[in-house]
mmCIF file of the N, C-alpha and C atoms, coordinates in Angstrom:
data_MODEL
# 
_entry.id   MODEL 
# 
loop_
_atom_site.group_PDB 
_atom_site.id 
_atom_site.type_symbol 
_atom_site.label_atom_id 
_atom_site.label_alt_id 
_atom_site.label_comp_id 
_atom_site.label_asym_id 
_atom_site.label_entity_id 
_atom_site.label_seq_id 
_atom_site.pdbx_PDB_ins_code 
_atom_site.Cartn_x 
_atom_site.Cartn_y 
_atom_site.Cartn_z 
_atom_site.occupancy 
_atom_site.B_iso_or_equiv 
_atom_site.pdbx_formal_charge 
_atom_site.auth_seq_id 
_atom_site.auth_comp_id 
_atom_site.auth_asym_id 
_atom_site.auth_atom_id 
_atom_site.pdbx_PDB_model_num 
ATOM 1   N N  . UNK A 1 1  ? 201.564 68.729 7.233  1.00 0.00 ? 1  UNK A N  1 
ATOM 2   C CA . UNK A 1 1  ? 201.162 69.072 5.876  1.00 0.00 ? 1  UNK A CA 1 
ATOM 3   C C  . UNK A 1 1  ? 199.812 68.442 5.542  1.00 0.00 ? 1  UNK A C  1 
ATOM 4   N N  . UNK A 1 2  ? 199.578 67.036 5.559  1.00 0.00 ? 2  UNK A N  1 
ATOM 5   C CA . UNK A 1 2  ? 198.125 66.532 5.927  1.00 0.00 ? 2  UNK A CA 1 
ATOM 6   C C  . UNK A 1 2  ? 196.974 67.227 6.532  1.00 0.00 ? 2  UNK A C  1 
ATOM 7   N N  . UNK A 1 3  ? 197.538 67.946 7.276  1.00 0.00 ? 3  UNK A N  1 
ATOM 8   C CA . UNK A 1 3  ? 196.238 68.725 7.915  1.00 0.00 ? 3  UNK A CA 1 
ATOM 9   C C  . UNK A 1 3  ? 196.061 70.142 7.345  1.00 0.00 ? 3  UNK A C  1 
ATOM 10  N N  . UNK A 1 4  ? 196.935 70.539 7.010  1.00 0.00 ? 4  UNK A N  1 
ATOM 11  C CA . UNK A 1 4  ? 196.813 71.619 6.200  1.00 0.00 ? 4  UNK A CA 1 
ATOM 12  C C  . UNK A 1 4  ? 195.955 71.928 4.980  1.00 0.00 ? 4  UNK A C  1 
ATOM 13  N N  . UNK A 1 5  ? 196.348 70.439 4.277  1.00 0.00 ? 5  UNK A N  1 
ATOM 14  C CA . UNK A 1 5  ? 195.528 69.849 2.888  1.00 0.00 ? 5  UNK A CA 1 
ATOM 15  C C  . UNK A 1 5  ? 194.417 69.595 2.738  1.00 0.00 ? 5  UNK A C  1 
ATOM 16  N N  . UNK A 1 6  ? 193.920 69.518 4.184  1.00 0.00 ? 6  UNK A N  1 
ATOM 17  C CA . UNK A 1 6  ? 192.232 69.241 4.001  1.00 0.00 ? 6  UNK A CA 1 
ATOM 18  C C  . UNK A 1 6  ? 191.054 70.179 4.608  1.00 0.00 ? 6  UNK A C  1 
ATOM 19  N N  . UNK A 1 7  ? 190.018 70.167 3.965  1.00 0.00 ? 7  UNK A N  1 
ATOM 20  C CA . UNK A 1 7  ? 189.138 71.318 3.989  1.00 0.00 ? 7  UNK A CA 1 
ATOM 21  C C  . UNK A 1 7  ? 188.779 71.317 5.512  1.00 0.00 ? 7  UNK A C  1 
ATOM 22  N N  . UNK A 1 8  ? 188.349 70.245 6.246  1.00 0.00 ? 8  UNK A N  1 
ATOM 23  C CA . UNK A 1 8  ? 187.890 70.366 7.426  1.00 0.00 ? 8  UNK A CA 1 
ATOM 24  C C  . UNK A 1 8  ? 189.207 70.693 8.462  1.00 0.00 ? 8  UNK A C  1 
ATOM 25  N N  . UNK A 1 9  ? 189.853 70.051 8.594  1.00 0.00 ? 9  UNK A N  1 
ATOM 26  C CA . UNK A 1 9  ? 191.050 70.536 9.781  1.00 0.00 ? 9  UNK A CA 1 
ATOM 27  C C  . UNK A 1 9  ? 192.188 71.035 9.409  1.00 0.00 ? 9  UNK A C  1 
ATOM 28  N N  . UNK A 1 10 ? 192.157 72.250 8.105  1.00 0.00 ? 10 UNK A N  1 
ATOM 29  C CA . UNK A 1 10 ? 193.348 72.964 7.457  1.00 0.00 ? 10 UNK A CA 1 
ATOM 30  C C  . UNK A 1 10 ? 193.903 73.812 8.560  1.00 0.00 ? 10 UNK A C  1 
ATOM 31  N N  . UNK A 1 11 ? 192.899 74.334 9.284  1.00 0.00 ? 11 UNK A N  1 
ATOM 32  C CA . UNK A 1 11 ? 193.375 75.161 10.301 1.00 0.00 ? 11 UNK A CA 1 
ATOM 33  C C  . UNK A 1 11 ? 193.437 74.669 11.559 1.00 0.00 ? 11 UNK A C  1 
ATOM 34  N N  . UNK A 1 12 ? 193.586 73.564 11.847 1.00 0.00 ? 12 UNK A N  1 
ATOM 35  C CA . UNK A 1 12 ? 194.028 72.854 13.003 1.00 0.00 ? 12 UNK A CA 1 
ATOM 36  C C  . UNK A 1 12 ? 195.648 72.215 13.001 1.00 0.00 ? 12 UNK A C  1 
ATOM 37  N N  . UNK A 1 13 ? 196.328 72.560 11.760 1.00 0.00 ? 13 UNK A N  1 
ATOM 38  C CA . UNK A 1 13 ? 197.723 72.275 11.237 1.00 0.00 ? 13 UNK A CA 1 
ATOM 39  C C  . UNK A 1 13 ? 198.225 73.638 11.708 1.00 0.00 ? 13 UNK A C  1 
ATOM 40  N N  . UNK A 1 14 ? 197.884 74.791 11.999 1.00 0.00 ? 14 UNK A N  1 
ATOM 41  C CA . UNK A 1 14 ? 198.377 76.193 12.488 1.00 0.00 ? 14 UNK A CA 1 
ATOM 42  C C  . UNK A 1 14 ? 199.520 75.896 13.796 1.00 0.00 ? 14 UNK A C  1 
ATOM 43  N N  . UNK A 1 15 ? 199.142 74.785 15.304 1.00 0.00 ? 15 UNK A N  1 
ATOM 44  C CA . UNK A 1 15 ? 199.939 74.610 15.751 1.00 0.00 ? 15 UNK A CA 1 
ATOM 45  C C  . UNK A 1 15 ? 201.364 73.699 15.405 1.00 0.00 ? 15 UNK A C  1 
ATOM 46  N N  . UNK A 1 16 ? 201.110 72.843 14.849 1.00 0.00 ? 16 UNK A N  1 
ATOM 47  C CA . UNK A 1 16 ? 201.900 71.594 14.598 1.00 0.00 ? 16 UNK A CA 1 
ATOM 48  C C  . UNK A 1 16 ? 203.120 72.246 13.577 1.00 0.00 ? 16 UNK A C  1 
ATOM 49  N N  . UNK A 1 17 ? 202.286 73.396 12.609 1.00 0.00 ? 17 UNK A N  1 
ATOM 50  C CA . UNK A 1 17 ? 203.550 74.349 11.961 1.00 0.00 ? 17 UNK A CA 1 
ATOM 51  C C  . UNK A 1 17 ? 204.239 74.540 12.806 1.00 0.00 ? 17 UNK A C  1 
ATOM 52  N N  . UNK A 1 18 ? 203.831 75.771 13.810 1.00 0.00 ? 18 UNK A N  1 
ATOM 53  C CA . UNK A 1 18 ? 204.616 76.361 14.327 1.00 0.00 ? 18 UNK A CA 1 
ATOM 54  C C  . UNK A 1 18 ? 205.307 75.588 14.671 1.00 0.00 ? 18 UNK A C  1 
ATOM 55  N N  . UNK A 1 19 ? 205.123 74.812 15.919 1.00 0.00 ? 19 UNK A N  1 
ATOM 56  C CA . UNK A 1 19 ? 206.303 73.433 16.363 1.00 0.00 ? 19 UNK A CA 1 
ATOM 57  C C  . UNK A 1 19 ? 207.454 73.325 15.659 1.00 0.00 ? 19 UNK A C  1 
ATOM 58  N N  . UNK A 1 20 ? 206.923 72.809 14.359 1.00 0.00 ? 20 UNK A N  1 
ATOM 59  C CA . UNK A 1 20 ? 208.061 72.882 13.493 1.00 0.00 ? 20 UNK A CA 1 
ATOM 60  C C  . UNK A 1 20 ? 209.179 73.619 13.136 1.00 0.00 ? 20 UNK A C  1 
ATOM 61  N N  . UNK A 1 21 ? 208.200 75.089 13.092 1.00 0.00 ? 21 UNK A N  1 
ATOM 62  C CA . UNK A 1 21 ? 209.374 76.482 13.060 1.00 0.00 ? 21 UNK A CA 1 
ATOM 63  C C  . UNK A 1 21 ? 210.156 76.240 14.298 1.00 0.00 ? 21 UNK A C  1 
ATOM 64  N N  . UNK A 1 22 ? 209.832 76.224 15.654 1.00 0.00 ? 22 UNK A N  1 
ATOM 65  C CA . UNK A 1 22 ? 210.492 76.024 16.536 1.00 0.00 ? 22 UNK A CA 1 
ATOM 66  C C  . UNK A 1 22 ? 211.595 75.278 16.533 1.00 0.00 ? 22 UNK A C  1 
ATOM 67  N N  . UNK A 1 23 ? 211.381 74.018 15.717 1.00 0.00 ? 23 UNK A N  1 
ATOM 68  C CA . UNK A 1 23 ? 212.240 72.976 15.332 1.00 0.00 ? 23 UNK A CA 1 
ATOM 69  C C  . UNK A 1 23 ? 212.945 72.970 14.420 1.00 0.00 ? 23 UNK A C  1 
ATOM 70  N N  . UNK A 1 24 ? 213.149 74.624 13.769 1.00 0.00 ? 24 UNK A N  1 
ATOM 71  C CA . UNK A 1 24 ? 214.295 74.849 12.964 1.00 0.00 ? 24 UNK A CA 1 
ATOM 72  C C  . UNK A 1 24 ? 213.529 73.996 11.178 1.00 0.00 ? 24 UNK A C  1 
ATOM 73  N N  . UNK A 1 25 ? 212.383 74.290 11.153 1.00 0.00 ? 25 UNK A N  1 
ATOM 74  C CA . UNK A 1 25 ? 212.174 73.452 10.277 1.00 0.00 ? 25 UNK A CA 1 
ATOM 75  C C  . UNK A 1 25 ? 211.120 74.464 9.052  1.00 0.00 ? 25 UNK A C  1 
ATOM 76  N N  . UNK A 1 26 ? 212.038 75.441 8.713  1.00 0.00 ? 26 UNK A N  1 
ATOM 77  C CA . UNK A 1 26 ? 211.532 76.975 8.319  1.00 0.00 ? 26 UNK A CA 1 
ATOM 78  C C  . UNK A 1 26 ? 210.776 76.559 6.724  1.00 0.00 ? 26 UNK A C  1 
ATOM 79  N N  . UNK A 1 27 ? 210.718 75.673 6.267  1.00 0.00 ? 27 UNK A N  1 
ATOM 80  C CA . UNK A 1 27 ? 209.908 75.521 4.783  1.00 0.00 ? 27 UNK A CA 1 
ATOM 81  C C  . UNK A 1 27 ? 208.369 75.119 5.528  1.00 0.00 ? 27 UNK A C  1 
ATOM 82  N N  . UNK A 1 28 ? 208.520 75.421 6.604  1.00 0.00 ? 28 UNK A N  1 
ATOM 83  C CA . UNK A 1 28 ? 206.583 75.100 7.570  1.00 0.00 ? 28 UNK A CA 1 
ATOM 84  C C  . UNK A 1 28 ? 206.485 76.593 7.055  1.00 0.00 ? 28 UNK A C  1 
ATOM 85  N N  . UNK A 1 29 ? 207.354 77.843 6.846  1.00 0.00 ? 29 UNK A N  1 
ATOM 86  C CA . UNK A 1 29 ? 206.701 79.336 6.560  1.00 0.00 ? 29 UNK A CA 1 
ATOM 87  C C  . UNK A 1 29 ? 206.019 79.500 5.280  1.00 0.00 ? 29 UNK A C  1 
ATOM 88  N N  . UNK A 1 30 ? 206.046 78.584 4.649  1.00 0.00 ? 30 UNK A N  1 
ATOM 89  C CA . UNK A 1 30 ? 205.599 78.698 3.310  1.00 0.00 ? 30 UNK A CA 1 
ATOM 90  C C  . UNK A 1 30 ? 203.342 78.521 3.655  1.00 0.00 ? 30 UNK A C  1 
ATOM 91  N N  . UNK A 1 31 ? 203.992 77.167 4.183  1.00 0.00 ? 31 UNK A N  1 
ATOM 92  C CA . UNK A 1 31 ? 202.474 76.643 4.397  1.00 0.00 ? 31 UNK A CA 1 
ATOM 93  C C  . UNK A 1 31 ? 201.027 77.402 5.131  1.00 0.00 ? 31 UNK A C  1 
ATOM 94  N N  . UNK A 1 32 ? 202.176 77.625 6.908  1.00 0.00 ? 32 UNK A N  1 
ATOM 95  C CA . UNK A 1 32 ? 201.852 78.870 7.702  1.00 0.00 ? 32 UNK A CA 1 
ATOM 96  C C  . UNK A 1 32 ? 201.248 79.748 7.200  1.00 0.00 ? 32 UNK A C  1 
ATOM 97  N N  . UNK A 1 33 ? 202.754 80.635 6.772  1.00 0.00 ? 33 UNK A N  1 
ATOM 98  C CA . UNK A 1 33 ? 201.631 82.171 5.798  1.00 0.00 ? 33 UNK A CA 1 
ATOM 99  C C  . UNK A 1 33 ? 199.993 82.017 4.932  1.00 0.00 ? 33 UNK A C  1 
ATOM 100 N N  . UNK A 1 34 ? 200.425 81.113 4.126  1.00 0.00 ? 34 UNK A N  1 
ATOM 101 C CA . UNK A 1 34 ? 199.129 80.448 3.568  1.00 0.00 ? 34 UNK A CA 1 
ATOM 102 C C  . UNK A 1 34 ? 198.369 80.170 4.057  1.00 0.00 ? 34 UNK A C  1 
ATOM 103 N N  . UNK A 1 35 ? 198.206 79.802 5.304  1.00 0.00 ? 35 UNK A N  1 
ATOM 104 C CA . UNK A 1 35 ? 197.321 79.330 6.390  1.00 0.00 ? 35 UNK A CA 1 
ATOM 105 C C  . UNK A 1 35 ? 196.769 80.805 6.968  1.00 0.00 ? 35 UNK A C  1 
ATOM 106 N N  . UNK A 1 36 ? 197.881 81.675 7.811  1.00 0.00 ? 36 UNK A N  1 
ATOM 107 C CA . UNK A 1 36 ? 197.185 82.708 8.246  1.00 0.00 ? 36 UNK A CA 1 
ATOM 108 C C  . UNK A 1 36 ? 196.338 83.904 7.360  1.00 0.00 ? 36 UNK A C  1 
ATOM 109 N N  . UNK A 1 37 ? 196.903 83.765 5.998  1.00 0.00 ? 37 UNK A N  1 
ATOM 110 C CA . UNK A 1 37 ? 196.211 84.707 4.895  1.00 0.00 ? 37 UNK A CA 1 
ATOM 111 C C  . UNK A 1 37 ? 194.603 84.652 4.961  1.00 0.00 ? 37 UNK A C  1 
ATOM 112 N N  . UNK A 1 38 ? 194.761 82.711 4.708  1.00 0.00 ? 38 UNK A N  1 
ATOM 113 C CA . UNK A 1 38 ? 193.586 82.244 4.389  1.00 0.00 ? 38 UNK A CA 1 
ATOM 114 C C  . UNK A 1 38 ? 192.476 82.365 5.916  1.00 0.00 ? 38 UNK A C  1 
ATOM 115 N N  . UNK A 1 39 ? 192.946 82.653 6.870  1.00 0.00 ? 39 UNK A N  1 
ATOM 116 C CA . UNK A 1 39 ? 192.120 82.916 8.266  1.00 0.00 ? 39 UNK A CA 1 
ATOM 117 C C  . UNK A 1 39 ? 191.735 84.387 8.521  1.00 0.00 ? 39 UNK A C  1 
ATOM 118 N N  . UNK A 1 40 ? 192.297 85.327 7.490  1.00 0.00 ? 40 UNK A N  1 
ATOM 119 C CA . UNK A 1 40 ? 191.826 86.382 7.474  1.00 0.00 ? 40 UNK A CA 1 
ATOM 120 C C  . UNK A 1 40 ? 193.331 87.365 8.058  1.00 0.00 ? 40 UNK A C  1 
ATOM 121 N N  . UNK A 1 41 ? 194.114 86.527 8.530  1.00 0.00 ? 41 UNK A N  1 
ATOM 122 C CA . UNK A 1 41 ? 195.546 87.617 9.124  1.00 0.00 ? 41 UNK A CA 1 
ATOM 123 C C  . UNK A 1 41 ? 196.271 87.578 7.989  1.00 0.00 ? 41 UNK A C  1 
ATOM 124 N N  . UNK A 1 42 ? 196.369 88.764 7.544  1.00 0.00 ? 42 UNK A N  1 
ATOM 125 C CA . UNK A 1 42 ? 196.589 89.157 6.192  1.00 0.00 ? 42 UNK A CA 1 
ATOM 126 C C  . UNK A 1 42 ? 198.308 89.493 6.304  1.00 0.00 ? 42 UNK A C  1 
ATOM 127 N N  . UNK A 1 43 ? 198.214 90.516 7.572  1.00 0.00 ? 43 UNK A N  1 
ATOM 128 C CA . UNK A 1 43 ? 199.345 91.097 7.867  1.00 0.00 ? 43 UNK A CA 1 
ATOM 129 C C  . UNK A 1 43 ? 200.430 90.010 8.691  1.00 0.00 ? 43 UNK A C  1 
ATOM 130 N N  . UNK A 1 44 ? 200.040 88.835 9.566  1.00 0.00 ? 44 UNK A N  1 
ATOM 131 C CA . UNK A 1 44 ? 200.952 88.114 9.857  1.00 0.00 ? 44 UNK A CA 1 
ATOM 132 C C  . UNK A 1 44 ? 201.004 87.192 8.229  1.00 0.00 ? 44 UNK A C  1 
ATOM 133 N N  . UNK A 1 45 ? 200.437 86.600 7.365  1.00 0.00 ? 45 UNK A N  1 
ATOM 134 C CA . UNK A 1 45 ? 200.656 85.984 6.422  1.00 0.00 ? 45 UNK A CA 1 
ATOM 135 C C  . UNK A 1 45 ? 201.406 86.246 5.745  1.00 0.00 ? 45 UNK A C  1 
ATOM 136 N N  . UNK A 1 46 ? 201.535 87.729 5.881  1.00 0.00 ? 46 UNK A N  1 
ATOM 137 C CA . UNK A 1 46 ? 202.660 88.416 4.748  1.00 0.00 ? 46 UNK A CA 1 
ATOM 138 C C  . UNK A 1 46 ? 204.014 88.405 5.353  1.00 0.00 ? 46 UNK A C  1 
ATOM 139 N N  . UNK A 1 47 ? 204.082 88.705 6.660  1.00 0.00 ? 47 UNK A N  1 
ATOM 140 C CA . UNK A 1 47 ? 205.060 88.528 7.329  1.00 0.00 ? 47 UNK A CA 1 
ATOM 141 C C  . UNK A 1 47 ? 206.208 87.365 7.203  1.00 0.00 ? 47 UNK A C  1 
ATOM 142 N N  . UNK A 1 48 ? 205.434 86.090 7.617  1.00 0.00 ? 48 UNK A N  1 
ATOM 143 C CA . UNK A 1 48 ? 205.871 84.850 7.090  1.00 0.00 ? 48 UNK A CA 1 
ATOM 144 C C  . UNK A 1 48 ? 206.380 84.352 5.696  1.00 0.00 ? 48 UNK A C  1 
ATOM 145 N N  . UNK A 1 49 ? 204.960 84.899 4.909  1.00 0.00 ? 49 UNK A N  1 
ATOM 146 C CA . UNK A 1 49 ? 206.096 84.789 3.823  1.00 0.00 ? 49 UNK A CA 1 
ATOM 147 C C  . UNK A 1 49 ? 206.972 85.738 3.076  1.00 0.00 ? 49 UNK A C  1 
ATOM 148 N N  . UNK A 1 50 ? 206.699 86.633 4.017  1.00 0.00 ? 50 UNK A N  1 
ATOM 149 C CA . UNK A 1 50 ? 208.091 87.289 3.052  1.00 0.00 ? 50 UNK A CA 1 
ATOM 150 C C  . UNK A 1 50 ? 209.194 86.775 3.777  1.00 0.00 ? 50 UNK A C  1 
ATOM 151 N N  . UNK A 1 51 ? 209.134 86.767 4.770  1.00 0.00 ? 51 UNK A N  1 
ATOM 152 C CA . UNK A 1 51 ? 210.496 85.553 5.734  1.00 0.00 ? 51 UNK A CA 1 
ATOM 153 C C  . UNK A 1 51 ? 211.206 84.256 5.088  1.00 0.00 ? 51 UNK A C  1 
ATOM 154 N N  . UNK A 1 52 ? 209.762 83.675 4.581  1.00 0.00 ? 52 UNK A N  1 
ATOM 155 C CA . UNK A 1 52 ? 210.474 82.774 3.818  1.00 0.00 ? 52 UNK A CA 1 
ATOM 156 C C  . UNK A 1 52 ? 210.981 82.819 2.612  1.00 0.00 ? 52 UNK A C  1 
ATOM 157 N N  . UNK A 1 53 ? 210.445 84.042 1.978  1.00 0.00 ? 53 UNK A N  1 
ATOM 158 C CA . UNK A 1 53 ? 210.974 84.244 0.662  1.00 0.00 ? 53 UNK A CA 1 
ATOM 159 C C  . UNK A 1 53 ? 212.648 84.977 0.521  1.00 0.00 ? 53 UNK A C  1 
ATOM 160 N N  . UNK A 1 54 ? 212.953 85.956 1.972  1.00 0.00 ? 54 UNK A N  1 
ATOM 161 C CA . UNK A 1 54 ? 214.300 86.106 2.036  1.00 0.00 ? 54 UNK A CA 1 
ATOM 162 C C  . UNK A 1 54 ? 214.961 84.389 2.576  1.00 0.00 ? 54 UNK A C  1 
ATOM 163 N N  . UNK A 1 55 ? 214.745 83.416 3.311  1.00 0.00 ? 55 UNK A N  1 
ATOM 164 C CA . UNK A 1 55 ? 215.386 82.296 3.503  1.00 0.00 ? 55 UNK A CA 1 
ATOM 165 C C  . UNK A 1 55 ? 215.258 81.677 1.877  1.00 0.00 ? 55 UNK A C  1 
ATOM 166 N N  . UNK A 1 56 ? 214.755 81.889 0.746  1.00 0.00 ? 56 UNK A N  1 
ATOM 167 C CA . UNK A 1 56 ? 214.506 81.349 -0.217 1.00 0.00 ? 56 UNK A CA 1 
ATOM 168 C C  . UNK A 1 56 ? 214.397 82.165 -1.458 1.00 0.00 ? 56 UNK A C  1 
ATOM 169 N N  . UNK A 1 57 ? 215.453 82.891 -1.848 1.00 0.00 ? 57 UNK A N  1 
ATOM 170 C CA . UNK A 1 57 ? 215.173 83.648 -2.774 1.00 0.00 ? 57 UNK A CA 1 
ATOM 171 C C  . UNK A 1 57 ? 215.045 83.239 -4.263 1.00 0.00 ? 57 UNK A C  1 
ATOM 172 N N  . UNK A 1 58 ? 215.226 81.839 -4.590 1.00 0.00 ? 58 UNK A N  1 
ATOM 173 C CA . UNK A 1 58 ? 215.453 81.471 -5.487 1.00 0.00 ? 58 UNK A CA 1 
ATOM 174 C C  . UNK A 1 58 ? 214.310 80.715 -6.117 1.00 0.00 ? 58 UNK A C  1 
ATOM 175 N N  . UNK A 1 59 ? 213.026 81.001 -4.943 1.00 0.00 ? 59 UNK A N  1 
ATOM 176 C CA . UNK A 1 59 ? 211.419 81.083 -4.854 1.00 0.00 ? 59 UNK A CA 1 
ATOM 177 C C  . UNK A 1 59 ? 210.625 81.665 -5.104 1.00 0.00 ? 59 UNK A C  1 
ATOM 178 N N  . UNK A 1 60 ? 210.396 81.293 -7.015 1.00 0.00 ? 60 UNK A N  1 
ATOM 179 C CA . UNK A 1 60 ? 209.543 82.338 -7.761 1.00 0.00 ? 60 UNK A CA 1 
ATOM 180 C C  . UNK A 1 60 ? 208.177 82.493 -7.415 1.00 0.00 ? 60 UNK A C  1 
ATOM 181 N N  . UNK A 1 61 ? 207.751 80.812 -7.122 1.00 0.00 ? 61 UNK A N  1 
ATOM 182 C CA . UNK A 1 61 ? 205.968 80.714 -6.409 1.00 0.00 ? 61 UNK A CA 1 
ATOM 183 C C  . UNK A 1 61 ? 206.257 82.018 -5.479 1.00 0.00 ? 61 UNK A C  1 
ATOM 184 N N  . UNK A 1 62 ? 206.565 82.014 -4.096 1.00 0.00 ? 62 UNK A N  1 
ATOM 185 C CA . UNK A 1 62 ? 206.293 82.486 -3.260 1.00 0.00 ? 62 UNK A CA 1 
ATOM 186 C C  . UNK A 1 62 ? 206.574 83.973 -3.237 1.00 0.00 ? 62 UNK A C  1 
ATOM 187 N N  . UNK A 1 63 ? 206.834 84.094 -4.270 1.00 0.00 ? 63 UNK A N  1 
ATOM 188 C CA . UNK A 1 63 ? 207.321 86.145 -4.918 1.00 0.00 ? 63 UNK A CA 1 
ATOM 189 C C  . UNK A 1 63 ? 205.908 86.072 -5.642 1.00 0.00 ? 63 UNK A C  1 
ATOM 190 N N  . UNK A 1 64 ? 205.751 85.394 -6.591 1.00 0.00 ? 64 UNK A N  1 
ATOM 191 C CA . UNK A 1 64 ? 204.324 85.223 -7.487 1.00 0.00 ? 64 UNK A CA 1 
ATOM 192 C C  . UNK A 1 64 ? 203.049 86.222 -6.106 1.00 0.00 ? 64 UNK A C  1 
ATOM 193 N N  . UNK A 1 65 ? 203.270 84.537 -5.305 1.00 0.00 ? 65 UNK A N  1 
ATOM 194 C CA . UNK A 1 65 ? 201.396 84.885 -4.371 1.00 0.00 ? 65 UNK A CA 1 
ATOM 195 C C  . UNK A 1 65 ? 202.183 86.274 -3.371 1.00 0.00 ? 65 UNK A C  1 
ATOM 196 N N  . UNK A 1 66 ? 203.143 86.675 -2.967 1.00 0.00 ? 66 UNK A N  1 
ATOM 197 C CA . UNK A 1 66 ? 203.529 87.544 -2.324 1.00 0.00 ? 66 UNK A CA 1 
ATOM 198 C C  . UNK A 1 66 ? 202.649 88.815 -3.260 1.00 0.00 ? 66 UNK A C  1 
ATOM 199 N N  . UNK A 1 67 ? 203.387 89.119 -4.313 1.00 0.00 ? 67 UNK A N  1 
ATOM 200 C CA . UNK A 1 67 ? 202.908 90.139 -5.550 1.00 0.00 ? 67 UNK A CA 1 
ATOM 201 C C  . UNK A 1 67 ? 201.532 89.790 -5.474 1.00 0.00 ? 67 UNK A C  1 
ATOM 202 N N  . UNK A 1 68 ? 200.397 88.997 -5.472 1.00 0.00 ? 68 UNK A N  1 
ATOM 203 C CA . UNK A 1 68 ? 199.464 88.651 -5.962 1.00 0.00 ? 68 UNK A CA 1 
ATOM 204 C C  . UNK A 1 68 ? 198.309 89.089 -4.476 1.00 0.00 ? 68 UNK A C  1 
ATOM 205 N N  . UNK A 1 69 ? 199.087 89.083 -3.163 1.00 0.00 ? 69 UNK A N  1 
ATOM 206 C CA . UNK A 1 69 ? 198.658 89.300 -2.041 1.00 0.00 ? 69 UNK A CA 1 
ATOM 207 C C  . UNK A 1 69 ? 199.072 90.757 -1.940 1.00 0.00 ? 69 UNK A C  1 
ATOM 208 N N  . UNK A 1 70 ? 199.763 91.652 -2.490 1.00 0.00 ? 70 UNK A N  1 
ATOM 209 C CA . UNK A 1 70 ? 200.184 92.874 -1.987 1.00 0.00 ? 70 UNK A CA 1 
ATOM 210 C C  . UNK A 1 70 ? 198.663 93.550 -3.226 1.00 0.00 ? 70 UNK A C  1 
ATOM 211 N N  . UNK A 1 71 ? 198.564 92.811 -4.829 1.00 0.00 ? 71 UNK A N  1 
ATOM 212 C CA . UNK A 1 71 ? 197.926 93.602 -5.495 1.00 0.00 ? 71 UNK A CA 1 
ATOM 213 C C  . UNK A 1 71 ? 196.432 93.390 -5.261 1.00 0.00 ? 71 UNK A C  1 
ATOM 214 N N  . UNK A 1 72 ? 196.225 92.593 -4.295 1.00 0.00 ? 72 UNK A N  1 
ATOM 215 C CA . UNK A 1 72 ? 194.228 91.587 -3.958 1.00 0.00 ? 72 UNK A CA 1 
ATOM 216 C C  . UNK A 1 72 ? 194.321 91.233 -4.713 1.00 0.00 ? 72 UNK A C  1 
ATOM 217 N N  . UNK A 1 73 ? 194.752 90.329 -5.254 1.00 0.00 ? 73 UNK A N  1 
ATOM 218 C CA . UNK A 1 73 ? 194.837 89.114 -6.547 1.00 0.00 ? 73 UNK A CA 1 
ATOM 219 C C  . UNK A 1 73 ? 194.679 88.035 -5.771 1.00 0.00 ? 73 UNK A C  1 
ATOM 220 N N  . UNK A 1 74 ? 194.350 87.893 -4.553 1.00 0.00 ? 74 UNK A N  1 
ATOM 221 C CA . UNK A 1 74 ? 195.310 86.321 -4.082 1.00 0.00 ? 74 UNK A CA 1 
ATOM 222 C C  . UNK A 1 74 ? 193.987 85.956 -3.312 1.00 0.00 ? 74 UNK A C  1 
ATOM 223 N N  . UNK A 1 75 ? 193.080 85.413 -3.540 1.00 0.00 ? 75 UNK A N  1 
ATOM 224 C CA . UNK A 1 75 ? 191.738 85.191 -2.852 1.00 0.00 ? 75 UNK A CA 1 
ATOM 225 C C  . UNK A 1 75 ? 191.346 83.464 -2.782 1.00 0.00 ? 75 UNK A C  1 
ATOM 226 N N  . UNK A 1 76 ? 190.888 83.093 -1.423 1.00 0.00 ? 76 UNK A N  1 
ATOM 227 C CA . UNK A 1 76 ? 190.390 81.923 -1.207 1.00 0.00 ? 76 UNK A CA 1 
ATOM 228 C C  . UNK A 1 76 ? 189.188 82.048 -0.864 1.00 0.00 ? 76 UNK A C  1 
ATOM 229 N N  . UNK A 1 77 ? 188.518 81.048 -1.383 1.00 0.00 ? 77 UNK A N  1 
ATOM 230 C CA . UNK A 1 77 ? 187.261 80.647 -1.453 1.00 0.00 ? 77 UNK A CA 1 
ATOM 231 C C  . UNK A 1 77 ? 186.748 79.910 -0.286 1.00 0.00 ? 77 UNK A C  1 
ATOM 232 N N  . UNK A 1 78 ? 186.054 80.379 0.444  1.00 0.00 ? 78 UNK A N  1 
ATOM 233 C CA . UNK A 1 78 ? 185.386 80.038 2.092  1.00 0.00 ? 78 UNK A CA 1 
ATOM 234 C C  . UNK A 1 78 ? 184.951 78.609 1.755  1.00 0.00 ? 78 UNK A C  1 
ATOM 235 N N  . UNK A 1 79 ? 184.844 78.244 3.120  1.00 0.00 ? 79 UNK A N  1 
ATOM 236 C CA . UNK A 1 79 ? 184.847 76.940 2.679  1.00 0.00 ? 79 UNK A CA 1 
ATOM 237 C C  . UNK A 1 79 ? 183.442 76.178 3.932  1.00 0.00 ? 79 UNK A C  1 
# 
């Protein structure tokens, strides 16, 4: 999550997620998706989180940026 959080090595946290997923440790899909959106994979980002949003339905954020990514509402700022 540390590496995720910071501007210079946000996308160097991409493996250490996954790991995690591997490790049964599925609230890394939240972060992930967010991660691949923001790298330009639009279509795996969505993937993920809509994955996590069926493991989590009771997850209004992640319905919010889901809706907000299906309408181009959901934009990050290059960095």
């Amino acid at each position: 999550m540390f590496l995720s959080g910071t501007k210079k090595y946000h996308f160097d946290s991409v493996p250490y997620l996954g790991r995690a997923l591997e490790l049964k440790q599925n609230d890394a899909q939240y972060t992930l998706g967010l991660l691949y959106f923001h790298q330009g994979n639009k279509q795996m980002g969505m993937e993920i989180l809509q994955n996590y949003s069926k493991d989590n339905p009771n997850n209004c954020q992640v319905k919010k940026i889901i809706k907000a990514i299906k309408s181009g509402g959901l934009k990050f700022e290059s960095s």
